[in-house]
C-alpha positions as CSV (number, residue, x, y, z in Angstrom):
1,X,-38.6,37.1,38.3
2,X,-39.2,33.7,39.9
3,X,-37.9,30.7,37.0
4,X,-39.7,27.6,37.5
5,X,-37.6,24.8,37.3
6,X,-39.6,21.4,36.2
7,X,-37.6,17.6,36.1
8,X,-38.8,15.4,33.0
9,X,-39.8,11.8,34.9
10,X,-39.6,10.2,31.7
11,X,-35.6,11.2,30.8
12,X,-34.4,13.1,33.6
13,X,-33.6,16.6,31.9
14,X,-34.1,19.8,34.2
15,X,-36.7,22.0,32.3
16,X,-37.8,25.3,32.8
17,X,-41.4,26.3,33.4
18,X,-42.7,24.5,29.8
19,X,-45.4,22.3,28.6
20,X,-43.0,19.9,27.0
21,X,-39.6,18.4,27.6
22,X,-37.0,20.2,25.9
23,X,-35.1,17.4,25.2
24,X,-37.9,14.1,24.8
25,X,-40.9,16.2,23.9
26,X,-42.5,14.6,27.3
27,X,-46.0,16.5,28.4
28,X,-44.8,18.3,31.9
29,X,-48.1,20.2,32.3
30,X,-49.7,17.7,34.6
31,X,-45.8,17.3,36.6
32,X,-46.4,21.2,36.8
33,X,-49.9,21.2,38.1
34,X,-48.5,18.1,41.0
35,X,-45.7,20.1,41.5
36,X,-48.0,23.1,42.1
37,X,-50.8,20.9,44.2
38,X,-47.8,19.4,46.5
39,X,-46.2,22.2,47.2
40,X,-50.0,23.9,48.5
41,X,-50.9,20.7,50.3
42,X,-47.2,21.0,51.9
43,X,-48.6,24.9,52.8
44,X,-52.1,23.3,54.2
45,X,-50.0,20.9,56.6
46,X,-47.7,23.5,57.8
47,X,-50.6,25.9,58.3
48,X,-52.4,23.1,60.4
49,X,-49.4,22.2,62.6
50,X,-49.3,25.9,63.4
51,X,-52.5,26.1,63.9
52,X,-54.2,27.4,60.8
53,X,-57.2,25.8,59.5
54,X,-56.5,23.1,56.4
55,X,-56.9,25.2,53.1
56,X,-59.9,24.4,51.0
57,X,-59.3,22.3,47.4
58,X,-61.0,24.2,44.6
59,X,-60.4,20.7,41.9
60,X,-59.9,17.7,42.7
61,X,-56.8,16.9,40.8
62,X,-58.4,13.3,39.4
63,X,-61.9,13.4,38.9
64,X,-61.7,17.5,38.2
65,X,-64.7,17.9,40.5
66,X,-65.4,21.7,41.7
67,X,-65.0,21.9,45.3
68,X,-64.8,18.3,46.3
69,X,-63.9,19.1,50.2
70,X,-61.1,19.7,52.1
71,X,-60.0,15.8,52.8
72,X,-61.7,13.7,50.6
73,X,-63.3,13.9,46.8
74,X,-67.2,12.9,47.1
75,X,-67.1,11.6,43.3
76,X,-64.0,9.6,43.2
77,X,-63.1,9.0,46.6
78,X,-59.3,9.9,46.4
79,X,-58.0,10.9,49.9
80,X,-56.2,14.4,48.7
81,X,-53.4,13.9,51.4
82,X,-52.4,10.2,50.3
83,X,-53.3,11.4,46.4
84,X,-50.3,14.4,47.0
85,X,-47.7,11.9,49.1
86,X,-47.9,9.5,46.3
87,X,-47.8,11.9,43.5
88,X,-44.8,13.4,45.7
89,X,-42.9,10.2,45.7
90,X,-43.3,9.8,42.8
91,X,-41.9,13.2,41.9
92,X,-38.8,12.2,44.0
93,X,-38.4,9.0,42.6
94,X,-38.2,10.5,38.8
95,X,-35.5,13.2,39.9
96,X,-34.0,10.3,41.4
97,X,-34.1,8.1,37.9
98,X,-33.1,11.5,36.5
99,X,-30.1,12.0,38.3
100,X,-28.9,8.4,37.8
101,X,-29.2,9.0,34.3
102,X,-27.5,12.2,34.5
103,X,-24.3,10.9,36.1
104,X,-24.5,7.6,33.5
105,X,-24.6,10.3,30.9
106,X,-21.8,11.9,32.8
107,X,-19.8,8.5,33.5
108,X,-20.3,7.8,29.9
109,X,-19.0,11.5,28.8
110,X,-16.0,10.6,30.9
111,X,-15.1,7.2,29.0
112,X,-15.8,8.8,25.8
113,X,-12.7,11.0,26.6
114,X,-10.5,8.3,27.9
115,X,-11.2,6.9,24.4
116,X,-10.3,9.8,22.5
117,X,-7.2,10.5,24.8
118,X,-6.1,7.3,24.4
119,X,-6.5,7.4,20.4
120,X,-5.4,11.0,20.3
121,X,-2.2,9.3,22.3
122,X,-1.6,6.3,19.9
123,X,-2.0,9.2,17.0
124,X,1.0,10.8,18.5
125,X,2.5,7.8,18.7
126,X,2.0,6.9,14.9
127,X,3.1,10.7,14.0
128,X,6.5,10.0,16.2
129,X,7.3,6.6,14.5
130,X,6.9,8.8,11.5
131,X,9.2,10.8,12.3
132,X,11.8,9.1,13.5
133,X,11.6,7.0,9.9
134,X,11.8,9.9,8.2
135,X,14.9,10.9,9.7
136,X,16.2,7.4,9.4
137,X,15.0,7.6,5.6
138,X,17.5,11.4,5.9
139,X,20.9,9.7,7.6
140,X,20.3,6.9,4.7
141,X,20.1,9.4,1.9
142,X,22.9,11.4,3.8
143,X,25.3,7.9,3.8
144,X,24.5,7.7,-0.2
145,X,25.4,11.1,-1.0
146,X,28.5,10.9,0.8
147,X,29.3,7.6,-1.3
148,X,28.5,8.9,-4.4
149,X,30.8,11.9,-3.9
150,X,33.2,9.4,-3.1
151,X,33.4,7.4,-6.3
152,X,33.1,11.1,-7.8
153,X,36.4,11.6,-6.6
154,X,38.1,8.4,-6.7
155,X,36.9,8.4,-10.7
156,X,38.3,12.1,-10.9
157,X,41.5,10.4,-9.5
158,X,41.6,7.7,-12.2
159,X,40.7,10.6,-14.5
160,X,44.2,12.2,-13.5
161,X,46.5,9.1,-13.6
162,X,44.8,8.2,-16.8
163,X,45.8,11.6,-18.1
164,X,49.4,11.4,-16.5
165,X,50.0,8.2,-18.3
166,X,48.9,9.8,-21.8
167,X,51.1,12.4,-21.2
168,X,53.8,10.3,-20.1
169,X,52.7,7.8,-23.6
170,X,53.2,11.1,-25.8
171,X,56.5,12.1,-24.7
172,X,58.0,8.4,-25.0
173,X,56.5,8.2,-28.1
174,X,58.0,11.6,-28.9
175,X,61.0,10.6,-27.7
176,X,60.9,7.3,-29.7
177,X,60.2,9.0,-32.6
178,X,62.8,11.0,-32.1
179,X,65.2,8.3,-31.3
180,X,63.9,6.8,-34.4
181,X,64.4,9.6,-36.7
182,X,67.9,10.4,-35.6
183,X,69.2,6.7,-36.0
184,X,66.8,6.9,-39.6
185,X,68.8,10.2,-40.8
186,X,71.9,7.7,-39.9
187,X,71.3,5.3,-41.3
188,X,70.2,7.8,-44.2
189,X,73.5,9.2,-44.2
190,X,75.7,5.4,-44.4
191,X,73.5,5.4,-47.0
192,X,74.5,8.2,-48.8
193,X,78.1,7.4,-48.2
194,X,77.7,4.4,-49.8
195,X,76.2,5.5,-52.7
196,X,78.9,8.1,-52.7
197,X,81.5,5.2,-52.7
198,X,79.8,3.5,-55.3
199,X,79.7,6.7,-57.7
200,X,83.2,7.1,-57.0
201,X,83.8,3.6,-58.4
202,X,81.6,3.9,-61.2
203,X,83.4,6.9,-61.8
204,X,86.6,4.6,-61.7
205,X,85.1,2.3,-64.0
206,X,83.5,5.3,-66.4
207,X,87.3,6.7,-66.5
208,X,88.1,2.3,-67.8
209,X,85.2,2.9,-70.0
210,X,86.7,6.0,-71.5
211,X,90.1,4.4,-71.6
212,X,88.4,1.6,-73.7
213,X,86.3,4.2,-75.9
214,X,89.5,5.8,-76.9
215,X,90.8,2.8,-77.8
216,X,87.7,2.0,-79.5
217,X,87.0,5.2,-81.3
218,X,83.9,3.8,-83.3
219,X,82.4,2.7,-80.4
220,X,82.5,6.2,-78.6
221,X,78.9,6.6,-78.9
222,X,77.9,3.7,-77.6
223,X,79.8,4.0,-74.4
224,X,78.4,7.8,-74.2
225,X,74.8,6.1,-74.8
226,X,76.2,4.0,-71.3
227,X,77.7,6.8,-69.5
228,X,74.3,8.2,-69.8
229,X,72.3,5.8,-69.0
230,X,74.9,5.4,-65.9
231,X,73.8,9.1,-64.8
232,X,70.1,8.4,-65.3
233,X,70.3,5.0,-63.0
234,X,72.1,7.6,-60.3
235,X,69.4,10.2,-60.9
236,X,66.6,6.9,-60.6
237,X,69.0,4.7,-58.2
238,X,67.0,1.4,-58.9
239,X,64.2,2.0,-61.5
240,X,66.7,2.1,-64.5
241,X,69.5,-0.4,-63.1
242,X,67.9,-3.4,-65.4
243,X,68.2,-1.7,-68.7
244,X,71.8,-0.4,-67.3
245,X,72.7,-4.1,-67.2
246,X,71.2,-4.6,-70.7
247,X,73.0,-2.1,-72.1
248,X,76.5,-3.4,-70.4
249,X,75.6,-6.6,-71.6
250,X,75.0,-4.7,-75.7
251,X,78.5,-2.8,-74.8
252,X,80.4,-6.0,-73.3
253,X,79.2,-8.0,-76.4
254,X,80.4,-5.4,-78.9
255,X,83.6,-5.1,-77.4
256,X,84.8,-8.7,-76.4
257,X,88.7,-7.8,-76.2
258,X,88.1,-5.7,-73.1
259,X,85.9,-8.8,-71.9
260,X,88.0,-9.3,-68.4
261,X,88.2,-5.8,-67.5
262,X,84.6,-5.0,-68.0
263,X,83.7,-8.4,-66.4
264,X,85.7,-8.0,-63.4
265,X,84.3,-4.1,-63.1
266,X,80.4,-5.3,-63.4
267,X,81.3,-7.9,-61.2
268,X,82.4,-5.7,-58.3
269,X,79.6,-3.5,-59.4
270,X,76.8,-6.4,-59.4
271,X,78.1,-7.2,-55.6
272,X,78.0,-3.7,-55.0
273,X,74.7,-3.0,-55.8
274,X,73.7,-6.6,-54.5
275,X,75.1,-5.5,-51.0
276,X,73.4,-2.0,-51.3
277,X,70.0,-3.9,-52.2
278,X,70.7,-5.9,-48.9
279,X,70.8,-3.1,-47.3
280,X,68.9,-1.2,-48.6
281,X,65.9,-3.9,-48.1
282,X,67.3,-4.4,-44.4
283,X,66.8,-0.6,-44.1
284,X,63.2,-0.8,-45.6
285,X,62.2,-3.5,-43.4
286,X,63.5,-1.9,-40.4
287,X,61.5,1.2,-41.7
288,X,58.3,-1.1,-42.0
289,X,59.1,-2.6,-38.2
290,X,59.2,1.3,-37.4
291,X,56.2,2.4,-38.6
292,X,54.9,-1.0,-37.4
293,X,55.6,0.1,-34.1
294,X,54.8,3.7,-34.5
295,X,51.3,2.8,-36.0
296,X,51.4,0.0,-32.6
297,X,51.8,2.9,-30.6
298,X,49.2,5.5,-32.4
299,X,46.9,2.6,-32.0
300,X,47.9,2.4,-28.3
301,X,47.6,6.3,-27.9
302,X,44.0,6.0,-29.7
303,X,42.5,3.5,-27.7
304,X,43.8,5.2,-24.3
305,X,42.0,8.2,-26.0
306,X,39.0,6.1,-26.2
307,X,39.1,5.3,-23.0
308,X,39.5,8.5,-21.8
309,X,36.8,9.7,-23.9
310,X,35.0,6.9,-22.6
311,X,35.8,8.1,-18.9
312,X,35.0,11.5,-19.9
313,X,31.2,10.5,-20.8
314,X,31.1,8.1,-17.7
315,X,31.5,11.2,-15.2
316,X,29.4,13.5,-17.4
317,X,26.9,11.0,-17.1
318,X,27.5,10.6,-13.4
319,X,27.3,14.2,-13.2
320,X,24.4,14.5,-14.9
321,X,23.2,11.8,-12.9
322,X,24.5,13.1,-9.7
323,X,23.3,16.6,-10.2
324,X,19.9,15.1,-11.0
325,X,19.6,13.1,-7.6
326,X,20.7,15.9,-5.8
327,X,17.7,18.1,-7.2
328,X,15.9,15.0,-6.8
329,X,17.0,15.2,-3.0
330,X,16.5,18.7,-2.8
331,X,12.8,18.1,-3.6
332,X,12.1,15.4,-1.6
333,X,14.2,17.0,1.3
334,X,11.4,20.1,0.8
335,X,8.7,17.4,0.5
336,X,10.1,16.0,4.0
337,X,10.3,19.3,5.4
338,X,6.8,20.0,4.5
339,X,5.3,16.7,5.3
340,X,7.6,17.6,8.7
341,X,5.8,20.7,9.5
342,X,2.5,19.6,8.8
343,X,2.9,16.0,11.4
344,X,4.3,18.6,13.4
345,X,1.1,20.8,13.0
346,X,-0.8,17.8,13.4
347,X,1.0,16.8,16.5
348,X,0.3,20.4,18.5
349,X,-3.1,20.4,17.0
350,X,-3.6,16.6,18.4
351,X,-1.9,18.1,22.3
352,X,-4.2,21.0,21.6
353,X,-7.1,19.2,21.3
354,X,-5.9,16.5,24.4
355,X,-5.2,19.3,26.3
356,X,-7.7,19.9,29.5
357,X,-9.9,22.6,29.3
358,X,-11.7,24.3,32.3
359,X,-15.1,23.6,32.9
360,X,-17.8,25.6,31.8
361,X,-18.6,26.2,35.6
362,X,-14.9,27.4,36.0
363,X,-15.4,29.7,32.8
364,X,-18.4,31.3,34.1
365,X,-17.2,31.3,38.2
366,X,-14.7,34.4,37.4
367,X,-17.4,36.7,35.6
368,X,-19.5,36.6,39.1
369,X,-19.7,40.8,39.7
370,X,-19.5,41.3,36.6
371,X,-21.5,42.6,33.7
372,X,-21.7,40.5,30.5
373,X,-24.2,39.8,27.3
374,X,-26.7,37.1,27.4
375,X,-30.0,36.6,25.7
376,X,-32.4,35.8,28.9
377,X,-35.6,36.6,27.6
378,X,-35.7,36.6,23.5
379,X,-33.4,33.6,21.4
380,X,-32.3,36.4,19.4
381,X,-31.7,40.0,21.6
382,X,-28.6,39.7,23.7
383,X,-29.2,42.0,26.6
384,X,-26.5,43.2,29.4
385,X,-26.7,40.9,32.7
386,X,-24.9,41.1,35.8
387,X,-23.4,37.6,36.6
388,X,-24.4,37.2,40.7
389,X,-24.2,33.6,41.4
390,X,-22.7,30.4,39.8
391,X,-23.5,27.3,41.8
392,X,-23.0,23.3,41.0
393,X,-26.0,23.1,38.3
394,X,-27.3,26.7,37.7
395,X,-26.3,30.4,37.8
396,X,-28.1,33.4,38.6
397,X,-28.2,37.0,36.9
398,X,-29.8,40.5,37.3
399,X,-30.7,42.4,34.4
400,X,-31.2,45.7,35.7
401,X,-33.7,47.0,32.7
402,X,-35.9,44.9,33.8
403,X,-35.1,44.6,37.5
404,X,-35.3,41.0,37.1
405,X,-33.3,38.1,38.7
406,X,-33.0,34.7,36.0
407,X,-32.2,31.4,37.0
408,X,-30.7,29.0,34.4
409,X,-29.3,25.6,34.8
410,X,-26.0,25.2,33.3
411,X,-26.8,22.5,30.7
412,X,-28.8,25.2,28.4
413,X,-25.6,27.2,27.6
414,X,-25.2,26.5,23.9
415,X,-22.1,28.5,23.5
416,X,-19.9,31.5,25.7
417,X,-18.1,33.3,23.8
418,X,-14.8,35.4,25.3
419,X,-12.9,38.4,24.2
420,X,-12.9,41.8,26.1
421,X,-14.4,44.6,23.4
422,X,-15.6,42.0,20.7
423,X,-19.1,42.1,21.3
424,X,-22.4,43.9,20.8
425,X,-25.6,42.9,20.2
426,X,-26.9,41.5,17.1
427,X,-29.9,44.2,16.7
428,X,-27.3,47.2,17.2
429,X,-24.4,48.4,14.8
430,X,-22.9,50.8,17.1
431,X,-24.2,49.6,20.5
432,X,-22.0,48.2,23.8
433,X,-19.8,45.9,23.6
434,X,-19.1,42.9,26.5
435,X,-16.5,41.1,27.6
436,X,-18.1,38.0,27.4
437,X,-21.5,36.8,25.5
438,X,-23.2,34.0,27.0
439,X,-26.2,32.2,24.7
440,X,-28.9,30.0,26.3
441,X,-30.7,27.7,24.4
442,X,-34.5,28.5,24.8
443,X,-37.2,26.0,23.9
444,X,-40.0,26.6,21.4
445,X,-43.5,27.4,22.0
């Protein structure tokens, strides 16, 4: 099958045999019919140079006369040859426009991919500055955690020494207590022997007493009554030792002839019990300066408590805080990671997409011998072709059904698709399969 190819003089486009431009919608019957007159008068002129007679015009191709004559049209008075040159030049002059605009179409395609390299480049760019920040944004966060772990341990240090020193404050206070206690129970025990001396002299002056009760018969019972009240100011030390005096003071009165003796004894017992209330007052305040200090010291031991207390909830609250910035990390280092892999995604996509692909002629120059599926003669039944020639512009294939050759350009390939065993044709479930499937665009009648 012979494929007319037709060239639109209005946009250049390279049309098959149609009555309209596929691609402006131009009228390309009467460029058909010039086409068709050119190429007969071109037959009449070779005929005449060899010697066959000029070939006889049936229309004239202005006027539409019948049979005008072989050189000239009697109604309009075109000259056929000169009509035909023109037209021919013409002709040659719109494939010439058309090709002009093909390769400014094709100049323009080419600075159209400059453009996108050079964007798809400065995209790659953008995605590497990215990156490199993010990692920057890592060593930072990296620096930080390291720091933080730092104080961590410094405060776990202070934490230690802090707990050292309590441990040291207990024991000195232990000992000081200690120390305290033992020279208390001394002091406890001069004490004691004091009181011990001072019973012995009371006994002394109970044994005068009873001397002067038996010379004093009827005043037996009221020495007794002192005697007793003696033994209940031991038993009460200093709560009864004013009414003691008193009763001394009844007893002395009563028995005025003993005056001196009983004088002189209450006088060594007065500084006796004076010098035991000195000391015993000395002792008391001493016992005050003691628990003075002790509570000093509990103070002490309580506030370093605080503190620890305090330096307890500090690191649980850095902890907590700690722990919460490293899940806070965590997530943002899987946030990273994921933002990571899909710049990374975008960046193979981007070299994907930049990379150069073969040309459609390339594609289709190693099917030549080979069979493939096509759709040559219906939009809509793929057929099996063999691939015979692929040249600059067009390609050639048989289709052995119909034992027909077809000659397309290459610019009405809408797609090719690849893949050995992947193909049938759309009408058939369970026909063959190709290894390649070309489809042609095919304009509407």
């Amino acid at each position: 099958m012979d494929v007319k190819i037709v060239t639109c003089p209005q946009c250049g486009h390279v049309n098959p045999a149609t009555e309209k431009c596929v691609r402006c919608g131009t009228d390309l019957t009467s460029v058909s019919q010039n086409l068709v007159s050119t190429t007969r008068l071109q037959t009449s002129t070779l005929d005449s140079e060899e010697g066959v007679g000029p070939t006889q015009i049936s229309r004239c191709p202005k006027c539409g006369m019948e049979d005008p004559g072989e050189e000239k049209c009697p109604r309009c008075g075109i000259i056929f040859a000169k009509y035909f040159e023109i037209q021919a030049r013409e002709m040659r002059e719109a494939q010439e426009r058309a090709e002009a605009a093909r390769r400014q179409k094709l100049e323009r395609d080419r600075q159209e991919a400059i453009l996108k390299v050079r964007e798809a480049q400065a995209r790659l760019d953008e995605v590497s500055g990215l990156v490199q920040e993010q990692e920057k944004a890592l060593a930072e966060q990296e620096a930080l955690k390291e720091a933080m772990e730092k104080e961590i341990a410094d405060l776990r240090a202070l934490k230690e020494k802090e707990a050292r020193e309590l441990e040291e404050l207990k024991a000195s206070r232990e000992r000081e207590e200690q120390k305290a206690l033992q020279e208390n129970g001394r002091k406890i025990q001069e004490v004691r022997e004091q009181l011990k001396g001072l019973e012995e002299r009371l006994q002394e002056a109970q044994k005068t007493l009873q001397e002067v009760e038996a010379k004093r018969a009827d005043e037996q019972e009221a020495l007794e009554t002192i005697r007793k009240s003696r033994e209940e100011d031991e038993r009460l030390q200093a709560m009864k030792r004013d009414e003691l005096e008193a009763e001394h003071r009844g007893i002395l009165e009563r028995i005025r002839e003993d005056q001196e003796k009983l004088e002189n004894t209450r006088a060594r017992l007065e500084e006796e019990e004076a010098l035991w209330s000195k000391k015993q007052e000395e002792w008391k305040k001493k016992e005050e300066e003691a628990l003075r200090s002790i509570e000093a010291q509990e103070r002490q031991l309580d506030e370093a408590l605080e503190k620890v207390k305090e330096q307890e909830e500090r690191l649980a609250a850095l902890k907590a805080s700690i722990e919460e910035a490293e899940q806070a990390e965590a997530a943002r280092k899987a946030r990273e990671e994921e933002k990571r892999k899909r710049l990374f995604a975008d960046r193979e996509e981007i070299l994907r997409a930049i990379e150069p692909r073969p040309s459609l002629k390339e594609q289709l120059k190693k099917y030549e011998g080979r069979t493939m599926g096509i759709n040559a003669a219906d939009p809509e039944t793929v057929e099996e072709v063999l691939m015979l020639q692929v040249g600059e512009d067009h390609f050639i294939v048989w289709n052995a059904r119909e034992k027909l050759a077809y000659n397309f350009p290459v610019e009405n390939i809408q797609t090719l698709i690849e893949g050995p065993g992947e193909h049938q044709p759309e009408d058939s479930e369970s026909g063959p399969t190709y290894e390649a499937v070309l489809k042609i665009f095919h304009a509407r009648r």
